[in-house]
C-alpha positions as CSV (number, residue, x, y, z in Angstrom):
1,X,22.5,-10.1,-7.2
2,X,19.3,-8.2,-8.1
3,X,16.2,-8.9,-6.1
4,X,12.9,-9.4,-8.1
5,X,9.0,-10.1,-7.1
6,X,6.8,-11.6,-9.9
7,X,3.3,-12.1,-10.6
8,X,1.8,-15.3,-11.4
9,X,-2.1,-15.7,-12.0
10,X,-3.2,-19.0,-10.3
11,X,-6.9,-18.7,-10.8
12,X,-8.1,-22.1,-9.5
13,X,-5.2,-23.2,-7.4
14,X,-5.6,-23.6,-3.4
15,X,-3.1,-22.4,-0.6
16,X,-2.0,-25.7,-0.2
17,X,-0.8,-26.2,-4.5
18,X,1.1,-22.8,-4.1
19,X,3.4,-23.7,-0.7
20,X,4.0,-27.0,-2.3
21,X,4.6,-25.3,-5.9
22,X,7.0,-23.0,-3.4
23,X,8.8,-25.6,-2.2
24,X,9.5,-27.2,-5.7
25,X,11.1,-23.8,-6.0
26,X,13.1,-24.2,-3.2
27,X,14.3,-27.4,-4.1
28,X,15.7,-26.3,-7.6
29,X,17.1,-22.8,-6.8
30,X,20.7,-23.9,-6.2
31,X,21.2,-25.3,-9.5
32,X,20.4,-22.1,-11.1
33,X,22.6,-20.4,-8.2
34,X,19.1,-18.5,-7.4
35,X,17.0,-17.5,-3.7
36,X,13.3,-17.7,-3.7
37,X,13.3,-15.2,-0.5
38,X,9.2,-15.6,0.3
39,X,5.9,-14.9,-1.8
40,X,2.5,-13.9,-1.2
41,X,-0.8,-15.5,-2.2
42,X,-3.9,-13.7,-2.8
43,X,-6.6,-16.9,-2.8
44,X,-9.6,-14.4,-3.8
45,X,-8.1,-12.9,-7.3
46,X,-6.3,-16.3,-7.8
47,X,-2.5,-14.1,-7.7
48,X,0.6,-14.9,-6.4
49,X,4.1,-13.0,-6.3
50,X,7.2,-14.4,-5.2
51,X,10.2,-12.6,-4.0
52,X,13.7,-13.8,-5.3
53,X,17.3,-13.3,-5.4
54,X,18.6,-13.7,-8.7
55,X,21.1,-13.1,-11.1
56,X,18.1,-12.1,-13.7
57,X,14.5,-12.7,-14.8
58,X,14.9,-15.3,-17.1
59,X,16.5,-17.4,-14.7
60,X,14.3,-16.6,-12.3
61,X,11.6,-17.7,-14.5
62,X,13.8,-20.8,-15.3
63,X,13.9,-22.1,-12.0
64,X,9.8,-21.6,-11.7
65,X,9.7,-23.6,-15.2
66,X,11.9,-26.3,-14.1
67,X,10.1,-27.2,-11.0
68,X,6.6,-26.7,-11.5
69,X,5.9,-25.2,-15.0
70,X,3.9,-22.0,-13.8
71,X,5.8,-18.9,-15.0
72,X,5.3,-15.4,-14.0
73,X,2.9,-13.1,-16.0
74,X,5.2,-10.1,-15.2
75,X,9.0,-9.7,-12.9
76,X,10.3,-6.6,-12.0
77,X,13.5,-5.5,-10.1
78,X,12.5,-4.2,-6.5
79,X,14.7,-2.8,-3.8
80,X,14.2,-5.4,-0.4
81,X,13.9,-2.4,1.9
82,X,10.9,-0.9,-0.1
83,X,9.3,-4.4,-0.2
84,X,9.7,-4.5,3.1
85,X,8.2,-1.1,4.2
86,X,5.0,-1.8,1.8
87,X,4.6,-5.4,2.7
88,X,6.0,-5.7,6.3
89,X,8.5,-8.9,5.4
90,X,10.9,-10.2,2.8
91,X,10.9,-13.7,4.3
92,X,8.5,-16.3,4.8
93,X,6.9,-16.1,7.9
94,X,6.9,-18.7,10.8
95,X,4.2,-21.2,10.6
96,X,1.3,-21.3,13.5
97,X,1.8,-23.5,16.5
98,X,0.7,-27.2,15.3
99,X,0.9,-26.3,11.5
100,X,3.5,-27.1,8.5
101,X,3.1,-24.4,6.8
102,X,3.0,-20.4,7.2
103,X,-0.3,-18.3,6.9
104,X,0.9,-16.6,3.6
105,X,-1.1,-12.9,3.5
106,X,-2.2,-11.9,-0.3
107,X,0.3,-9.0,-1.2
108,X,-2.9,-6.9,-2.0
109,X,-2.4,-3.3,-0.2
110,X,-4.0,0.1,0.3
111,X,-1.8,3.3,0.1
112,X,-2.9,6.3,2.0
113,X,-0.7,9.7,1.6
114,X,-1.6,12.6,4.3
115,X,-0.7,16.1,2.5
116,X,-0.4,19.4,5.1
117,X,-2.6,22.1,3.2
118,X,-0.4,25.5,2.8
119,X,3.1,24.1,3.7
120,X,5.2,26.4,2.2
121,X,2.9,29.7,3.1
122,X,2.8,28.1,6.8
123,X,7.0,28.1,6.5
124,X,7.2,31.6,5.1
125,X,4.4,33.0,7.5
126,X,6.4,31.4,10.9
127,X,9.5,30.5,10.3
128,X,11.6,27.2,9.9
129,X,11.5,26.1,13.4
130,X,7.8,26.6,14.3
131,X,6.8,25.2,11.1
132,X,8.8,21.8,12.0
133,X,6.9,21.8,15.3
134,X,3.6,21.6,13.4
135,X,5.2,19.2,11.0
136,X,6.2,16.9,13.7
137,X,2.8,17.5,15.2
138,X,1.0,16.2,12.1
139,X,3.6,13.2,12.1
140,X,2.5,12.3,15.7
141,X,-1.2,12.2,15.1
142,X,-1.0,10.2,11.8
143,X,1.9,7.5,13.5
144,X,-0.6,7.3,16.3
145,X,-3.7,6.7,14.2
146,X,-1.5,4.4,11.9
147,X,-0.9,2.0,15.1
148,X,-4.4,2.2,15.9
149,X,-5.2,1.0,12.3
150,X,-2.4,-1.5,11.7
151,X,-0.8,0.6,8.9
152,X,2.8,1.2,8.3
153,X,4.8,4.2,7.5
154,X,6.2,3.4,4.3
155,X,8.1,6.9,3.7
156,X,8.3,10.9,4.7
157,X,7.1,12.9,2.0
158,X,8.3,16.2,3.9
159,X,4.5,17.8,4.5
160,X,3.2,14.1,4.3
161,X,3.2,11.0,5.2
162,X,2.7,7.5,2.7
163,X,1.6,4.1,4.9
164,X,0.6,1.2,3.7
165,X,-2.2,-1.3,5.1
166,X,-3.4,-4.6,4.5
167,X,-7.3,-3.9,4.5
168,X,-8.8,-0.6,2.7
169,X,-11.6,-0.5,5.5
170,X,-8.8,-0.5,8.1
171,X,-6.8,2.3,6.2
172,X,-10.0,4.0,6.0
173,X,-11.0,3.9,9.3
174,X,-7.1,5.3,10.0
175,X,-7.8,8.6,7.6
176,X,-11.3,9.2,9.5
177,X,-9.4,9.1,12.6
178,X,-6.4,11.5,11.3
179,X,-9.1,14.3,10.3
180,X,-10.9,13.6,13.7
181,X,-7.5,14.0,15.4
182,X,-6.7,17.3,13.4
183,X,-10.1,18.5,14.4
184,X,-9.8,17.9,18.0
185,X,-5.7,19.6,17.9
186,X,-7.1,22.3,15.8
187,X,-10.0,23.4,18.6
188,X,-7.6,24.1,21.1
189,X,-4.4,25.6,18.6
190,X,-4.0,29.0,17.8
191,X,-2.3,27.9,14.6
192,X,-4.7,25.3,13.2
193,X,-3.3,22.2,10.7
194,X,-5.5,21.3,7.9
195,X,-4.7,18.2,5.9
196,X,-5.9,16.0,3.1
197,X,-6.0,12.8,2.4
198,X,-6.1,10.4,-0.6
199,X,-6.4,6.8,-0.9
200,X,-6.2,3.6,-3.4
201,X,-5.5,-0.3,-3.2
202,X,-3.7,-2.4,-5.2
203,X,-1.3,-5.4,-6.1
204,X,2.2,-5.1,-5.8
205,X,3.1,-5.9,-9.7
206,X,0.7,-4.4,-12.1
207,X,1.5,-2.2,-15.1
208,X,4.8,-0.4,-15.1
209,X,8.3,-1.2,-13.1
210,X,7.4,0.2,-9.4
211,X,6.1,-1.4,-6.9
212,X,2.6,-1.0,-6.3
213,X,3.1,1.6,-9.3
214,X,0.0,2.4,-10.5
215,X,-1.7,2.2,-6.5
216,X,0.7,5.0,-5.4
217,X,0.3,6.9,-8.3
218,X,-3.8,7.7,-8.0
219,X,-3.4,7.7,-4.1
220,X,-1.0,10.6,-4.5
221,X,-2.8,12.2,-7.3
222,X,-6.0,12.1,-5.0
223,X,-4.2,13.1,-1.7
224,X,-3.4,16.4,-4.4
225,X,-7.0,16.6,-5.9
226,X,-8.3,16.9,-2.3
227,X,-9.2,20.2,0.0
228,X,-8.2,20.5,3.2
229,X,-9.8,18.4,6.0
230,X,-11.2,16.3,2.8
231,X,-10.6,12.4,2.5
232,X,-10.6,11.2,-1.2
233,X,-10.6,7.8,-2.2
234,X,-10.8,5.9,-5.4
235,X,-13.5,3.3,-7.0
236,X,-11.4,0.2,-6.1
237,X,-11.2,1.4,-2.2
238,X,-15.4,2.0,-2.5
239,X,-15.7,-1.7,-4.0
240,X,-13.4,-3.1,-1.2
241,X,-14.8,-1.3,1.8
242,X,-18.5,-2.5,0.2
243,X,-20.4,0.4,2.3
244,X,-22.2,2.7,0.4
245,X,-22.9,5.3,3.3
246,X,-19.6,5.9,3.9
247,X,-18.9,7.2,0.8
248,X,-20.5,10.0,-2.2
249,X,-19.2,10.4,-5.4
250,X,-17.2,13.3,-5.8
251,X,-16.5,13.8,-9.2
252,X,-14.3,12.3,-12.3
253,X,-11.4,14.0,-12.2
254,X,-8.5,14.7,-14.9
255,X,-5.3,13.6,-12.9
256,X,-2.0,13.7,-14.1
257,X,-0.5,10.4,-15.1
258,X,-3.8,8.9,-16.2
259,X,-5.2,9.0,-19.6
260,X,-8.9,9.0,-18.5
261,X,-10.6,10.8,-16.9
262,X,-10.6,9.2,-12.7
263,X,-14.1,8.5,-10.5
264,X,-13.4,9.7,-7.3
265,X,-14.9,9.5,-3.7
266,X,-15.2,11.6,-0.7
267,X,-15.2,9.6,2.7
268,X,-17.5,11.0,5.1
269,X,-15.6,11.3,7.7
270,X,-17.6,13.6,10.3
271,X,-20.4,12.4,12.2
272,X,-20.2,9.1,9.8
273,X,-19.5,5.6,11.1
274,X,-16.4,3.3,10.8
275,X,-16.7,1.1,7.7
């Protein structure tokens, strides 16, 4: 069966109403012959998204009616492997020591992609095999800063990388560290990597039929928009990181995909604190 996530707005509702709301699922799925895999509460916007096995959406969104009477806003069809690489489970998780029920995390997620500037010249110029080295050398920087940051490789992008993290200041402080890491390999490397970065946070289901759609979109479009060694984020990172000092407007930019015109932000990243 196709596997779906939904998006329910619960503005008002506690932790506590959505596990036992989950568990009224959990008690009606098999007489709809459906799975409610796991969801994901976000208590500050008042969202929730659940993750199910089903033979459709409107039985999905039959089972939710029949047990509790809170439908999903929005359902899309999602691959568990992707949900998995952008959320870090597709099951719910184990409950603390001493408590009933699981710490459920709120879905909401920054996307950061890492772009090497010049790829193709850098191939043509050394060849294949030396241009893999630096490739793999870039890979080894950003999986190392990604560990340090708690972020997770979601995909390979060929002269990039795309990871996911739960916190935008934490994906933040991991792009910082990427640039000072490429400064320090870049001091002591005859062939020097220069890479840029772009950056944007999100819910899983928003507008459109991907996951985190719209989020991947702009952080792409930014990681593009951005000159080498330069870190550009978006307004929703700004609001989330809430420092000022880290950040300067760059400009509003014309990106492809977006119908108006997008504020961006440069991070900076040299000589400027963590946020």
């Amino acid at each position: 069966m196709p596997i779906f996530m939904d998006r329910h707005d619960l503005r008002g509702m506690t932790a506590a109403e959505i596990a036992s709301a989950h568990k009224l699922d959990l008690a009606t799925q098999e007489l709809y012959g459906v799975k409610f895999l796991t969801y994901w509460f976000d208590d500050q916007r008042g969202t929730a998204f659940c993750l199910v096995d089903a033979p459709d959406k409107d039985i999905a969104q039959r089972v939710h009616y029949e047990a509790h009477g809170h439908v999903a806003g929005e359902i899309i069809e999602v691959s568990l492997a992707v949900v998995e690489a952008f959320l870090g489970r597709i099951q719910d998780p184990e409950p603390p020591i001493g408590a009933e029920t699981p710490e459920m995390d709120a879905g909401h997620r920054t996307i950061m992609f890492t772009d090497i500037v010049g790829s193709t010249s850098m191939t043509e110029r050394l060849g294949d095999r030396s241009a893999t080295e630096l490739v793999r050398a870039h890979d080894s920087i950003v999986h190392r800063c990604l560990v340090g940051s708690g972020g997770r490789e979601v995909k390979h992008t060929g002269d990039g990388i795309m990871a996911s993290f739960a916190s935008a200041a934490d994906a933040v402080q991991c792009a910082m560290a990427v640039q000072r890491e490429f400064r320090a390999f870049n001091s002591s490397n005859p062939e020097p990597l220069h890479v840029r970065i772009g950056l944007d946070c999100g819910e899983p289901v928003a507008d459109g039929n991907d996951l985190f759609g719209s989020t991947v979109q702009l952080a792409a479009r930014l990681c593009s928009a951005a000159s080498g060694d330069q870190i550009l984020v978006s307004e929703n990172i700004c609001r989330e990181c809430g420092d000022a000092g880290a950040f300067q407007r760059s400009r509003r930019r014309r990106l492809k995909g977006f119908s108006q015109l997008v504020s961006s932000f440069e991070c900076q990243w040299v000589g400027s604190r963590t946020p």
